[in-house]
CHARMM internal coordinates of N, CA and C (Angstrom, degrees):
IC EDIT
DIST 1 N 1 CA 1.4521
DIST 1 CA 1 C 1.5295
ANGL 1 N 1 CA 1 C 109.25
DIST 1 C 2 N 1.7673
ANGL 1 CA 1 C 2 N 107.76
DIHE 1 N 1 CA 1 C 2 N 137.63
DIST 2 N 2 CA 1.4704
ANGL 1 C 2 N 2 CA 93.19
DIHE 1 CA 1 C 2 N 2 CA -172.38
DIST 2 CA 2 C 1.8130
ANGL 2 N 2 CA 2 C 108.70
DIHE 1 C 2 N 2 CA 2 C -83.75
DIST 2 C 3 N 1.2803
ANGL 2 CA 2 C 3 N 106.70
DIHE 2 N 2 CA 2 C 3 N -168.17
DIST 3 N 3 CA 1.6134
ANGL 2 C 3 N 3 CA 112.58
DIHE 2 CA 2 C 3 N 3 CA -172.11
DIST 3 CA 3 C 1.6166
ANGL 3 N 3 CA 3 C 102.17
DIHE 2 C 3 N 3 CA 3 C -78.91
DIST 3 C 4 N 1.4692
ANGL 3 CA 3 C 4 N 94.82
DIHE 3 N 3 CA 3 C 4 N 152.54
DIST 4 N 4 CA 1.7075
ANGL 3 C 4 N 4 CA 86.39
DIHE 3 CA 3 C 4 N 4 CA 177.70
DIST 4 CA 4 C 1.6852
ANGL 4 N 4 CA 4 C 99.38
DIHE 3 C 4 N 4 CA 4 C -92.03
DIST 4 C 5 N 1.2846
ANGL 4 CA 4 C 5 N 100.83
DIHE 4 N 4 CA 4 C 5 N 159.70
DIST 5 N 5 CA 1.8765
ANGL 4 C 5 N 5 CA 110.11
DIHE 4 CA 4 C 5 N 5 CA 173.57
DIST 5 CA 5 C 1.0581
ANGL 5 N 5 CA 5 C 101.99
DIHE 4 C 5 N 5 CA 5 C -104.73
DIST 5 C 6 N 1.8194
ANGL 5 CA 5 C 6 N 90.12
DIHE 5 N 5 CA 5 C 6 N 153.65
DIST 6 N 6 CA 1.7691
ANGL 5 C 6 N 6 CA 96.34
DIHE 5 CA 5 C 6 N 6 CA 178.09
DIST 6 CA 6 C 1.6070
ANGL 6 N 6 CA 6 C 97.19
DIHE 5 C 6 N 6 CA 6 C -88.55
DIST 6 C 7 N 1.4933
ANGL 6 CA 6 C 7 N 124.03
DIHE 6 N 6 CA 6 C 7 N -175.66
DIST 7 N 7 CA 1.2662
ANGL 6 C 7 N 7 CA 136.96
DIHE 6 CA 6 C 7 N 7 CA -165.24
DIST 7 CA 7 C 1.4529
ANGL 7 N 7 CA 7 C 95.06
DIHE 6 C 7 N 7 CA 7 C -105.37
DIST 7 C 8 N 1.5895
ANGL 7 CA 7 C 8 N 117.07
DIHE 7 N 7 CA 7 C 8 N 120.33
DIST 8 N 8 CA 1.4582
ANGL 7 C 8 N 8 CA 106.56
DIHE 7 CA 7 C 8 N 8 CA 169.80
DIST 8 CA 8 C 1.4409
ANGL 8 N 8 CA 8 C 147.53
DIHE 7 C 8 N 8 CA 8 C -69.63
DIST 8 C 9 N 1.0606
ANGL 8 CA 8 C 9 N 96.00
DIHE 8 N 8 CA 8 C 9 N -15.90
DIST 9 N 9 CA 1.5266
ANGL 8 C 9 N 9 CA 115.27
DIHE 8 CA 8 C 9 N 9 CA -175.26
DIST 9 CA 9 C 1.9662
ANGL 9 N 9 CA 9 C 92.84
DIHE 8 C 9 N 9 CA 9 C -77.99
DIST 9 C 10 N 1.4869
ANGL 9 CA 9 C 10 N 106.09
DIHE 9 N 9 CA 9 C 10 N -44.22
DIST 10 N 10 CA 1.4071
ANGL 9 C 10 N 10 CA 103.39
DIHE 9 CA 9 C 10 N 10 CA -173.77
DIST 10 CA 10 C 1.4118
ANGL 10 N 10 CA 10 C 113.62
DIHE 9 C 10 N 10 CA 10 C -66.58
DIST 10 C 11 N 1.3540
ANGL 10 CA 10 C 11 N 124.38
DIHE 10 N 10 CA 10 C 11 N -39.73
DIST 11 N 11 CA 1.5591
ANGL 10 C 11 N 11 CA 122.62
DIHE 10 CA 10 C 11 N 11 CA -169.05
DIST 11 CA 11 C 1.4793
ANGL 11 N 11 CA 11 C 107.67
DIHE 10 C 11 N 11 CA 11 C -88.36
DIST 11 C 12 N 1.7434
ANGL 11 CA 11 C 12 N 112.44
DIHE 11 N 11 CA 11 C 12 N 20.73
DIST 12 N 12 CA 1.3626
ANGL 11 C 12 N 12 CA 105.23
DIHE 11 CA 11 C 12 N 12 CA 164.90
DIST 12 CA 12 C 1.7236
ANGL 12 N 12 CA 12 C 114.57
DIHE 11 C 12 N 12 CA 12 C -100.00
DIST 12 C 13 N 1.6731
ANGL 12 CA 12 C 13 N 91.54
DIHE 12 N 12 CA 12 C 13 N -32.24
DIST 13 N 13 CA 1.4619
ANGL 12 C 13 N 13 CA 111.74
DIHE 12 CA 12 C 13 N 13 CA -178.55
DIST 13 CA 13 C 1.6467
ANGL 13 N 13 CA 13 C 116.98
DIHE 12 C 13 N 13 CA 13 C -76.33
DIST 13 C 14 N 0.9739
ANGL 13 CA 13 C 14 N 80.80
DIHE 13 N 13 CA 13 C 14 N -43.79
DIST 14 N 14 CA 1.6216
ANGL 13 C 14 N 14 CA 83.58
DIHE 13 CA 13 C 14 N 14 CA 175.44
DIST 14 CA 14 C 1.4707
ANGL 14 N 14 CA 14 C 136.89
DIHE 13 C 14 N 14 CA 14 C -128.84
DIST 14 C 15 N 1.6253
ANGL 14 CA 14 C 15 N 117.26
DIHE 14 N 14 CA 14 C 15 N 134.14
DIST 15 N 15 CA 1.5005
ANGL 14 C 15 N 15 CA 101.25
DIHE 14 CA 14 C 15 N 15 CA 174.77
DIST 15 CA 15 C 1.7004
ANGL 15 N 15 CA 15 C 123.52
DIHE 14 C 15 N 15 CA 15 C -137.43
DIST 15 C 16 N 1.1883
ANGL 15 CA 15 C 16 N 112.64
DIHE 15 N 15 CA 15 C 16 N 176.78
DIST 16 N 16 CA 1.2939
ANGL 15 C 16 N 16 CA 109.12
DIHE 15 CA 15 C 16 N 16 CA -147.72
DIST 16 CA 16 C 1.7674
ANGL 16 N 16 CA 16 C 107.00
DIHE 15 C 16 N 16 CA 16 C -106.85
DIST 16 C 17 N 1.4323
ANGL 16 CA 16 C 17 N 112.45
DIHE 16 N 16 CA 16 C 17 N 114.73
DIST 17 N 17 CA 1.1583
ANGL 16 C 17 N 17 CA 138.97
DIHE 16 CA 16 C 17 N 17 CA -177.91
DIST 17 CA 17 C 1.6202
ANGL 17 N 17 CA 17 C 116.27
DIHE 16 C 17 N 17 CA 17 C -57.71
DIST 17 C 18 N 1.5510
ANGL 17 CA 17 C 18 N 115.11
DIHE 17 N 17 CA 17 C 18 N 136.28
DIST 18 N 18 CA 1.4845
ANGL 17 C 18 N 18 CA 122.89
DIHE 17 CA 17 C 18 N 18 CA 177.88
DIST 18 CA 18 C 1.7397
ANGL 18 N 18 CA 18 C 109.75
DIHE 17 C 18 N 18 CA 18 C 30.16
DIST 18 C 19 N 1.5924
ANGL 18 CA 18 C 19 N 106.82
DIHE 18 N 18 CA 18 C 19 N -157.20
DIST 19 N 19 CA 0.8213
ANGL 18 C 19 N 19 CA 108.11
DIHE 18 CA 18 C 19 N 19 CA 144.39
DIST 19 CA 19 C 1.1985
ANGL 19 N 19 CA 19 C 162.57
DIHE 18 C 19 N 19 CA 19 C -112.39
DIST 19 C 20 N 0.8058
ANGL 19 CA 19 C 20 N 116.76
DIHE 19 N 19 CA 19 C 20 N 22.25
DIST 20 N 20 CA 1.9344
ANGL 19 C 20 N 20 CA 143.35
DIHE 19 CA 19 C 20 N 20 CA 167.17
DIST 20 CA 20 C 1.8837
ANGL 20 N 20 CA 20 C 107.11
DIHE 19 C 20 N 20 CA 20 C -53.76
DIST 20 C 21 N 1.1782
ANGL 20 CA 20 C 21 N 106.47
DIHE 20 N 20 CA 20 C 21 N 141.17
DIST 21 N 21 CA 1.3666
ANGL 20 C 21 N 21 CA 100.22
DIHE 20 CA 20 C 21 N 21 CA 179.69
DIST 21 CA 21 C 1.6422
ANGL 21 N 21 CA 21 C 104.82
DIHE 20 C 21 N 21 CA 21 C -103.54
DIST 21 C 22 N 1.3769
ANGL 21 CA 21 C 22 N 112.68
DIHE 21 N 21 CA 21 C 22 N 136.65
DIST 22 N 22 CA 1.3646
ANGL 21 C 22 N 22 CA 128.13
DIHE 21 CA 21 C 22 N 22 CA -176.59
DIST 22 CA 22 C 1.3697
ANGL 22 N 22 CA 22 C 112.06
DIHE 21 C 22 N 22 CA 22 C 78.77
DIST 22 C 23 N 1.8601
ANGL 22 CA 22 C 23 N 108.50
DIHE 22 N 22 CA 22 C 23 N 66.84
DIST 23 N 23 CA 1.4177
ANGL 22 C 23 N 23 CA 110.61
DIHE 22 CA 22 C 23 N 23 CA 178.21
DIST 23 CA 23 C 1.6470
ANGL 23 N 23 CA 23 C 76.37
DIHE 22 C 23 N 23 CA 23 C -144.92
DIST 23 C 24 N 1.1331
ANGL 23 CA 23 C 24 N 126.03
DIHE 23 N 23 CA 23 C 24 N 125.48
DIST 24 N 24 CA 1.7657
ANGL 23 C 24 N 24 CA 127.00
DIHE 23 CA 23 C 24 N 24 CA 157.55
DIST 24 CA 24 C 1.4828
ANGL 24 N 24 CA 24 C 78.26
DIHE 23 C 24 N 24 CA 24 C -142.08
DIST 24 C 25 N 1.8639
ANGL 24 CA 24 C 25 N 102.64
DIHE 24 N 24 CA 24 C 25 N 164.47
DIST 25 N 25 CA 0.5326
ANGL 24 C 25 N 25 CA 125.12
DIHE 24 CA 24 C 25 N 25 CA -133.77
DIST 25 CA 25 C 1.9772
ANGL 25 N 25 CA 25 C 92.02
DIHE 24 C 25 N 25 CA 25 C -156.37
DIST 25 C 26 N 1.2769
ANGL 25 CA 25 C 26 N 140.32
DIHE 25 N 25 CA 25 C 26 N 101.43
DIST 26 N 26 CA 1.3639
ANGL 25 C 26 N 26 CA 139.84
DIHE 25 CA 25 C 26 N 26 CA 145.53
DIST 26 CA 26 C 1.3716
ANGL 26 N 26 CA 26 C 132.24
DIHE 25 C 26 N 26 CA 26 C -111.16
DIST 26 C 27 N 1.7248
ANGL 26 CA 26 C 27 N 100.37
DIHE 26 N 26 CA 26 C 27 N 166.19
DIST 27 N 27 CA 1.6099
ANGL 26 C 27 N 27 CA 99.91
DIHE 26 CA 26 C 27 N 27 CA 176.59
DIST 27 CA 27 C 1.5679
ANGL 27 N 27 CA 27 C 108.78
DIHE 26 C 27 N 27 CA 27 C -97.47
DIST 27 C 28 N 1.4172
ANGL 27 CA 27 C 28 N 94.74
DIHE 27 N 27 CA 27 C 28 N 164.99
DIST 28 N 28 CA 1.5592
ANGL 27 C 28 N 28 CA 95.42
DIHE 27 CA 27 C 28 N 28 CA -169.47
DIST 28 CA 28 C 1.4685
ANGL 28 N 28 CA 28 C 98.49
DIHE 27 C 28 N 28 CA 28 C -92.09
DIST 28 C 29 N 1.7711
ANGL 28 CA 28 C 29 N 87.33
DIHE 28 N 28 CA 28 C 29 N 167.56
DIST 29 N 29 CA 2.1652
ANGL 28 C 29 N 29 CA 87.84
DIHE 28 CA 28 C 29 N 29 CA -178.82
DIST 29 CA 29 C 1.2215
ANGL 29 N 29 CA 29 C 105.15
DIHE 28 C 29 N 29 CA 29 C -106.53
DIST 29 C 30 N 1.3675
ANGL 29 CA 29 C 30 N 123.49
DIHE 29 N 29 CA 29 C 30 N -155.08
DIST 30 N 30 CA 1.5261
ANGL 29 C 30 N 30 CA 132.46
DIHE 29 CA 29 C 30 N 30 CA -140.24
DIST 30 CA 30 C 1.7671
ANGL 30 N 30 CA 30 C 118.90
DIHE 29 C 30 N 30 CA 30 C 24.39
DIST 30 C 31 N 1.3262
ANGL 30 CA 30 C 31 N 95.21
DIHE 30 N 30 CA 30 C 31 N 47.24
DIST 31 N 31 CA 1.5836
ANGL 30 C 31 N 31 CA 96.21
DIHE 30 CA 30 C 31 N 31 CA 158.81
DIST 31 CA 31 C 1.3381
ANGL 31 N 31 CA 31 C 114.55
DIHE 30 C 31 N 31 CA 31 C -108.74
DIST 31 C 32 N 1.5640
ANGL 31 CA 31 C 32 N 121.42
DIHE 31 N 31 CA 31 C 32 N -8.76
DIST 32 N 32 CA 1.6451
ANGL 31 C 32 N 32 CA 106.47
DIHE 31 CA 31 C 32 N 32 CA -174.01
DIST 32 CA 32 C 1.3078
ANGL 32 N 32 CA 32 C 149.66
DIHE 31 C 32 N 32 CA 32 C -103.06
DIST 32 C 33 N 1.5283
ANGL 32 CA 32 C 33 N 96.68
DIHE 32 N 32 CA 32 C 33 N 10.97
DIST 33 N 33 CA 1.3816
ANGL 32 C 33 N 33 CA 119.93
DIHE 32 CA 32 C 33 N 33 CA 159.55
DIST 33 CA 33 C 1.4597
ANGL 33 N 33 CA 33 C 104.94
DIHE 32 C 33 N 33 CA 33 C 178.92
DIST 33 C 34 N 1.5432
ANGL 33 CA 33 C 34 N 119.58
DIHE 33 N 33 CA 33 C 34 N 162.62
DIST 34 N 34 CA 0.9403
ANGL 33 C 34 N 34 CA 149.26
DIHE 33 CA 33 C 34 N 34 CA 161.37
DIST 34 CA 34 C 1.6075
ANGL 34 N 34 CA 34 C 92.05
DIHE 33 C 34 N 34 CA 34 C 105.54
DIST 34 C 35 N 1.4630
ANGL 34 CA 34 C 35 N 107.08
DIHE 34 N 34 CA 34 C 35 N 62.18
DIST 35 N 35 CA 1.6227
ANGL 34 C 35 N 35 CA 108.94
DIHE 34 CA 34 C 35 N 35 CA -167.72
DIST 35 CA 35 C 1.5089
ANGL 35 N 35 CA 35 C 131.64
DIHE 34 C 35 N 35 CA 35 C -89.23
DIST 35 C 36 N 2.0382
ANGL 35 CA 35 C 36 N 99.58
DIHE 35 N 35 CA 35 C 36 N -15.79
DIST 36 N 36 CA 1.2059
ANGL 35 C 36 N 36 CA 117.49
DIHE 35 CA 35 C 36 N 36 CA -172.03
DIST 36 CA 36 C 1.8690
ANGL 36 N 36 CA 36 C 106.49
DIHE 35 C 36 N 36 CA 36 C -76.24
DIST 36 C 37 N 0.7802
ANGL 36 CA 36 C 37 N 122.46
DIHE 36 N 36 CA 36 C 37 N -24.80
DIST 37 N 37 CA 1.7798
ANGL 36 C 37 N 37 CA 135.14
DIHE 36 CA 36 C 37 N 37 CA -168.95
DIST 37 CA 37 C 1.7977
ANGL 37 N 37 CA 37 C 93.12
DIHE 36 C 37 N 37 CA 37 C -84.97
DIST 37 C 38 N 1.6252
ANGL 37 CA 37 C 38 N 109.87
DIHE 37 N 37 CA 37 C 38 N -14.96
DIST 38 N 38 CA 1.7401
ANGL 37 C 38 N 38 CA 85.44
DIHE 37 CA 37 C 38 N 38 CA -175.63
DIST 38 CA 38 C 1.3680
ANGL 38 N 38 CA 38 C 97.18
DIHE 37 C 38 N 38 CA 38 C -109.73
DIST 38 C 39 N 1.3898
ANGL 38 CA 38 C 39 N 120.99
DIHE 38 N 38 CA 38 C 39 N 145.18
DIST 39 N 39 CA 1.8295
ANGL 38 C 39 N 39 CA 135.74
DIHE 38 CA 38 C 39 N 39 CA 158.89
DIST 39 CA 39 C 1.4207
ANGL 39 N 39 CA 39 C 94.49
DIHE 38 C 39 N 39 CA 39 C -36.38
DIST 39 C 40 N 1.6129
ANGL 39 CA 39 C 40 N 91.94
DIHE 39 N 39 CA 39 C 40 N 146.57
DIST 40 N 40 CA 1.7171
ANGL 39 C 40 N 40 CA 100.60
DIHE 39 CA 39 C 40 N 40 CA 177.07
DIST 40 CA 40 C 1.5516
ANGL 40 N 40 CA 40 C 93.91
DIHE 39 C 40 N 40 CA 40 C -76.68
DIST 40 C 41 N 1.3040
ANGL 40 CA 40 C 41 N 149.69
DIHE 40 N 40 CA 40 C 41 N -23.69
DIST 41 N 41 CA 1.7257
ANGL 40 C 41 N 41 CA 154.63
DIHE 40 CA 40 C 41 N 41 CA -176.99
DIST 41 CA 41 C 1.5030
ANGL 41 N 41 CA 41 C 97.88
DIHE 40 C 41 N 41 CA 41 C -52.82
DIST 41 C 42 N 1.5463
ANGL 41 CA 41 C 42 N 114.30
DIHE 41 N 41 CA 41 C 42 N -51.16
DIST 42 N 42 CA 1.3581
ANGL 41 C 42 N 42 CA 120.49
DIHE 41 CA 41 C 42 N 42 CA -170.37
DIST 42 CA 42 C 1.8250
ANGL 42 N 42 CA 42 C 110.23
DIHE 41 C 42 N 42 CA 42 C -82.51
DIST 42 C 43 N 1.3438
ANGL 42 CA 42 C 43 N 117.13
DIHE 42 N 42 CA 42 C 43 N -25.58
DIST 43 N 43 CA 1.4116
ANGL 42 C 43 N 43 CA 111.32
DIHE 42 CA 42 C 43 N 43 CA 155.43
DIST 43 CA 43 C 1.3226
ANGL 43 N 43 CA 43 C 128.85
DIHE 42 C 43 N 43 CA 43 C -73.91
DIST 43 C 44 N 1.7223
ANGL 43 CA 43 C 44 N 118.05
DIHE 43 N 43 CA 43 C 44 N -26.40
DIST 44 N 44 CA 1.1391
ANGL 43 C 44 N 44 CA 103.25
DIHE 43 CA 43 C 44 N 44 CA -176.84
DIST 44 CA 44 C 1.8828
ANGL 44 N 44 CA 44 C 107.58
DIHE 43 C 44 N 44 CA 44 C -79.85
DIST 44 C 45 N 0.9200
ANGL 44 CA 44 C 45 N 106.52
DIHE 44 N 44 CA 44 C 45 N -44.01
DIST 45 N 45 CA 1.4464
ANGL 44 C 45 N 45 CA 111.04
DIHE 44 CA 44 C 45 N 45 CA 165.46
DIST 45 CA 45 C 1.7368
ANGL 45 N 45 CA 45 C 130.20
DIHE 44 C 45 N 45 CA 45 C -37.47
DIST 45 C 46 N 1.3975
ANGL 45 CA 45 C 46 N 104.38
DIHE 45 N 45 CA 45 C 46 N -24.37
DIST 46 N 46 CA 1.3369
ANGL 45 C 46 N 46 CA 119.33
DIHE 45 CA 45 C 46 N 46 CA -167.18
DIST 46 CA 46 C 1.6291
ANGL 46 N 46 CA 46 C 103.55
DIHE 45 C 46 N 46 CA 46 C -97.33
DIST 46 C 47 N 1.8855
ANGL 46 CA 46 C 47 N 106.15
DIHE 46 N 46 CA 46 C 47 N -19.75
DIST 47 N 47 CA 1.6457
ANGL 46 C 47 N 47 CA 118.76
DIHE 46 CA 46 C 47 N 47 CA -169.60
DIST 47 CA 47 C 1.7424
ANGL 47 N 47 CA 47 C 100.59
DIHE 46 C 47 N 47 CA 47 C -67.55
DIST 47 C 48 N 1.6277
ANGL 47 CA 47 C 48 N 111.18
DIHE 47 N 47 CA 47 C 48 N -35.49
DIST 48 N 48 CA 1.4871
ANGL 47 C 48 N 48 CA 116.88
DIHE 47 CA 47 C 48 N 48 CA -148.51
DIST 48 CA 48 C 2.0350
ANGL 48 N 48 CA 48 C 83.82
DIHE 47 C 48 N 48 CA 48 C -93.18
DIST 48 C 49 N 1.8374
ANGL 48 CA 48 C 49 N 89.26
DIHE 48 N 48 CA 48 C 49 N 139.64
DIST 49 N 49 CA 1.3474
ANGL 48 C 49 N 49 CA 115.92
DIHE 48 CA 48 C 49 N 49 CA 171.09
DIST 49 CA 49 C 1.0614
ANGL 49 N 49 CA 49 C 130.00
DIHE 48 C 49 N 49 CA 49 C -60.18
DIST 49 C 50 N 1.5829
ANGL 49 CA 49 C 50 N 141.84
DIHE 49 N 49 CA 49 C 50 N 115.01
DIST 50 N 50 CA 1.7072
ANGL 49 C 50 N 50 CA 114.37
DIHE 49 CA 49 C 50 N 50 CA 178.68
DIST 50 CA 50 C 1.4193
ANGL 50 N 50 CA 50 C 123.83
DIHE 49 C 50 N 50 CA 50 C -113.32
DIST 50 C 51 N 1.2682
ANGL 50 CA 50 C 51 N 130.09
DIHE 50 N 50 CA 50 C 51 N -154.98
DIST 51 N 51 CA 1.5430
ANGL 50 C 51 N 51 CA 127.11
DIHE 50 CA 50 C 51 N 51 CA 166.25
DIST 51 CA 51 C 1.4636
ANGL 51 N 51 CA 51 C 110.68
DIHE 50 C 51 N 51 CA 51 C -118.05
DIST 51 C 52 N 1.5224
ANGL 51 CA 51 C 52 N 99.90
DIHE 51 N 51 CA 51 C 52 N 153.71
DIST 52 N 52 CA 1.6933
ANGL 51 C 52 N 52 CA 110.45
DIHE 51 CA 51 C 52 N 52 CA -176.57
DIST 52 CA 52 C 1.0463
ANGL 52 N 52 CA 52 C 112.70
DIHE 51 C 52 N 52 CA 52 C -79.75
DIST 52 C 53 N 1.3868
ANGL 52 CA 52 C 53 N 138.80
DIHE 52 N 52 CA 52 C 53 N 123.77
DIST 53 N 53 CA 1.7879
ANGL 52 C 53 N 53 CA 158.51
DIHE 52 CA 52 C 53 N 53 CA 171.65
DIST 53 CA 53 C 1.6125
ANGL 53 N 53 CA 53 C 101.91
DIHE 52 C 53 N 53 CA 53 C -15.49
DIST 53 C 54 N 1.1868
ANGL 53 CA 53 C 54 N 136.20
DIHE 53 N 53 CA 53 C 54 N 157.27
DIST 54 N 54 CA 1.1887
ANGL 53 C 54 N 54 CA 162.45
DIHE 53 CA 53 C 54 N 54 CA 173.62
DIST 54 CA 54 C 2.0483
ANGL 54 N 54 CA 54 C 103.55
DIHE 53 C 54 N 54 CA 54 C -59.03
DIST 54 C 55 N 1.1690
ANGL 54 CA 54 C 55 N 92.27
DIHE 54 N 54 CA 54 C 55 N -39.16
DIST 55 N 55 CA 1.3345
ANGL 54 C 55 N 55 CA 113.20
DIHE 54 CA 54 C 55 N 55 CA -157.35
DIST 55 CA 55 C 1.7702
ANGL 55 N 55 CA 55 C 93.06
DIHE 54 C 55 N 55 CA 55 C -80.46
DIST 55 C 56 N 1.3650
ANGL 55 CA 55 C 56 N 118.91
DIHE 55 N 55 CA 55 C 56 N -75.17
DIST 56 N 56 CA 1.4232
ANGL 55 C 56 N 56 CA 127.29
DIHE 55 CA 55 C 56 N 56 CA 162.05
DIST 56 CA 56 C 1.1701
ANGL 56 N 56 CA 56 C 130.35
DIHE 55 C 56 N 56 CA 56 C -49.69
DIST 56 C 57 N 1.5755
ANGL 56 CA 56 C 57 N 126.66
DIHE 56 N 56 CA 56 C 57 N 16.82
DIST 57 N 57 CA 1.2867
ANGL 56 C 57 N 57 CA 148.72
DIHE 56 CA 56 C 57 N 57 CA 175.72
DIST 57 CA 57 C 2.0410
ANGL 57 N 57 CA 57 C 120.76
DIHE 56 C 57 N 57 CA 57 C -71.59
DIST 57 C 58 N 1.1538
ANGL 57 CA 57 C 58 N 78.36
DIHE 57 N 57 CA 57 C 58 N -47.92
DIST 58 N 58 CA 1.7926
ANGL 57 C 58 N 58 CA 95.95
DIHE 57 CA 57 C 58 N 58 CA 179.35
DIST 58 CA 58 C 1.2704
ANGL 58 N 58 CA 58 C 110.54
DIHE 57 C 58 N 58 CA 58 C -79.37
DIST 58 C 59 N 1.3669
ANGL 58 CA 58 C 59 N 121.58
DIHE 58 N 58 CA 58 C 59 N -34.12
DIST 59 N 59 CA 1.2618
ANGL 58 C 59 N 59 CA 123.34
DIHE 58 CA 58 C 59 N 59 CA -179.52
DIST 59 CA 59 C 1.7517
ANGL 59 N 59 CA 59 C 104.15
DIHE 58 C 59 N 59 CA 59 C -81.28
DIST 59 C 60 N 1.0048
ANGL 59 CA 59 C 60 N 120.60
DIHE 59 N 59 CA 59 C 60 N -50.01
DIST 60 N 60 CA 1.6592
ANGL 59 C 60 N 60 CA 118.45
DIHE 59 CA 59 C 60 N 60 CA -161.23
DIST 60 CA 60 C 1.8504
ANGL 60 N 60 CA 60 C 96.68
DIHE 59 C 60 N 60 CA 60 C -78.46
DIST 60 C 61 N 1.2220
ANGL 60 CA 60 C 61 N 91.02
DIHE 60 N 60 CA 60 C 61 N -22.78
DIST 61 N 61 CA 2.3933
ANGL 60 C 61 N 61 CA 89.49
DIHE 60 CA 60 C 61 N 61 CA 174.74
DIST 61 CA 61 C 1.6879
ANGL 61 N 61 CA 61 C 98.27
DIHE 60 C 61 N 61 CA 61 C -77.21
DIST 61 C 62 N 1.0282
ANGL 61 CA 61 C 62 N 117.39
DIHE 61 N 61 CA 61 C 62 N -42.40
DIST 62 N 62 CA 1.6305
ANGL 61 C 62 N 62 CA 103.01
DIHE 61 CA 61 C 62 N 62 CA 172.14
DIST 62 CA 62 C 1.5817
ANGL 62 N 62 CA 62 C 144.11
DIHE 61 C 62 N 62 CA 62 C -57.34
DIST 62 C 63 N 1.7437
ANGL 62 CA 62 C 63 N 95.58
DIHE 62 N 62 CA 62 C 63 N -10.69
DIST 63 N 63 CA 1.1976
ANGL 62 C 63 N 63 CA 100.20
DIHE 62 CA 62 C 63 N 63 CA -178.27
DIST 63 CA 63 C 1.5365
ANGL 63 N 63 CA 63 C 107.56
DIHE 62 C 63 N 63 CA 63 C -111.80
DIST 63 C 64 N 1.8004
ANGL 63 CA 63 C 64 N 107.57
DIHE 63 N 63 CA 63 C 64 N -11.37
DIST 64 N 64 CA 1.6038
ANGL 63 C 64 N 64 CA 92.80
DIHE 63 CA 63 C 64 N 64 CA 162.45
DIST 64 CA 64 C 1.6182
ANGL 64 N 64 CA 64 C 105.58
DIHE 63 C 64 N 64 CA 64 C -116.27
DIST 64 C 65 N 0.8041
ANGL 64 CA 64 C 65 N 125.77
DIHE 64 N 64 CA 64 C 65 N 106.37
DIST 65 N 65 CA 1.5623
ANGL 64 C 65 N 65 CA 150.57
DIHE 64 CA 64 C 65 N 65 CA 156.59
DIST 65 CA 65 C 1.7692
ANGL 65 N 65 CA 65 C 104.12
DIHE 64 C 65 N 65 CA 65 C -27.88
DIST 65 C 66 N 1.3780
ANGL 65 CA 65 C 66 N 106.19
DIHE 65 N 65 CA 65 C 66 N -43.39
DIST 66 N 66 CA 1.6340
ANGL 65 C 66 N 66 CA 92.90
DIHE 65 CA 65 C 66 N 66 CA -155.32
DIST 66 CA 66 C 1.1627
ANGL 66 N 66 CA 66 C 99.41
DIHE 65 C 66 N 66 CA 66 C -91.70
END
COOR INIT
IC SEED 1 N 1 CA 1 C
IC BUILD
């Protein structure tokens, strides 16, 4: 049986924290342009990293394998 692949679009967005299973870890979007129209409150907020929902857990571990 061949190897499974991870999903590319996913192992750019997201990656997978310590070792505990079901901790990943992404950045949020609308940070990469059109920056002058947003409050610096709403950029600095947008700079800090978060984790994916409980709910979106099963789905985003299926597409990275490793």
């Amino acid at each position: 049986m061949s190897k499974m692949k991870t999903h590319s679009a996913a192992k750019k967005r997201f990656k997978k924290v310590g070792k505990q299973k079901g901790k990943i870890k992404f950045s949020h979007a609308y940070r990469r342009h059109l920056l002058t129209k947003k409050t610096a409150k709403k950029k600095r907020h947008l700079r800090k990293e978060s984790y994916i929902s409980k709910a979106d857990l099963s789905s985003i571990m299926r597409l990275l394998p490793y």
